[in-house]
N, C-alpha and C positions, 0 to 999 in steps of 0.2 A: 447534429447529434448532441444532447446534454450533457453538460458534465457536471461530476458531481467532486467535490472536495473530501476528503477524510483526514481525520483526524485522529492518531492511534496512541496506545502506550507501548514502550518496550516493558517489559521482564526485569528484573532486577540481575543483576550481572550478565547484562546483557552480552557483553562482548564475550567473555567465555561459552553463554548456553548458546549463542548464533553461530557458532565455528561449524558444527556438522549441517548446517542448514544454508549458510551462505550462497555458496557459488549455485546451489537450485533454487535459489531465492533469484541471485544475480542473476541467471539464464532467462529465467521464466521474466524477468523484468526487461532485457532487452527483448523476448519477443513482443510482449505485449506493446513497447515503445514501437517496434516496428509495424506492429498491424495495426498502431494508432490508437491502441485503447489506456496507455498511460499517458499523461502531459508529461510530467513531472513528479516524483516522487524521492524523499529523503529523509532522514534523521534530524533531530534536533543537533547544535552541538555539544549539548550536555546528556546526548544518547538518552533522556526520557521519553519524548513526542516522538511521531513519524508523521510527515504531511504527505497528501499526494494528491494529484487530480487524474483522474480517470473519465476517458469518452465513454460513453455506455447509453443503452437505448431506453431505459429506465431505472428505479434505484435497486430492482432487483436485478440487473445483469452488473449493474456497478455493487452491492457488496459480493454476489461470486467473485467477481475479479479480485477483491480483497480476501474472502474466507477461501480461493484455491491457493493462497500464496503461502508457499511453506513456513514463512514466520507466522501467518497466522495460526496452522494447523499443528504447529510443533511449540504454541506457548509463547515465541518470543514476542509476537503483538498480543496483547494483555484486554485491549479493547478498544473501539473503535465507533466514530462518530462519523456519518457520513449527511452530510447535505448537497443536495442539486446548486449548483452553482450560475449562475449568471454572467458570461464575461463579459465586462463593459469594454475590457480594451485588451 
C-alpha cells in the first residue's frame, strides 16, 4: 500500500486551543496505528510543524485520514502538505 508523508501547521497557541480536542485526537490516532493506516505521526519541538506518515490506498483516502482528524476539523492543524512517499529503507 503507499504511503504518503504530511506536512502540517499548528495554530498559534497551540497548546491551550488543543486542550478540548486532545485525547479524540489521541484515541482516533491509536486506532488508526492499529489498523495500520498511521506509521508515524508528531509535533515539531517548537509545536509549529506536525509530521506524519499514513498507509493509504491513494492521496484521497490519505488526506480523509488527515481532514477526519479532530485537530484538523477544529482549527488546530492550519494546513497541510501531503505527498506519496517512496520508502527506500
Amino acid at each position: 500500500m503507499p504511503k504518503y508523508v504530511m506536512w502540517g501547521s499548528y495554530c498559534e497557541n497551540v497548546l491551550e486551543k488543543r486542550a478540548p480536542y486532545r485525547q479524540a485526537h489521541l484515541d482516533r490516532l491509536t486506532e488508526l496505528k492499529e489498523a495500520g493506516a498511521v506509521v508515524t505521526i508528531g509535533p515539531t519541538k517548537d509545536l509549529q510543524k506536525v509530521f506524519g506518515v499514513y498507509d493509504a490506498e491513494d492521496e484521497v483516502a490519505a488526506r480523509k485520514l488527515v481532514e477526519d482528524d479532530p485537530y484538523w476539523q477544529n482549527g488546530i492543524w492550519t494546513d497541510y502538505h501531503l505527498a506519496e512517499w517512496i520508502q527506500a529503507f
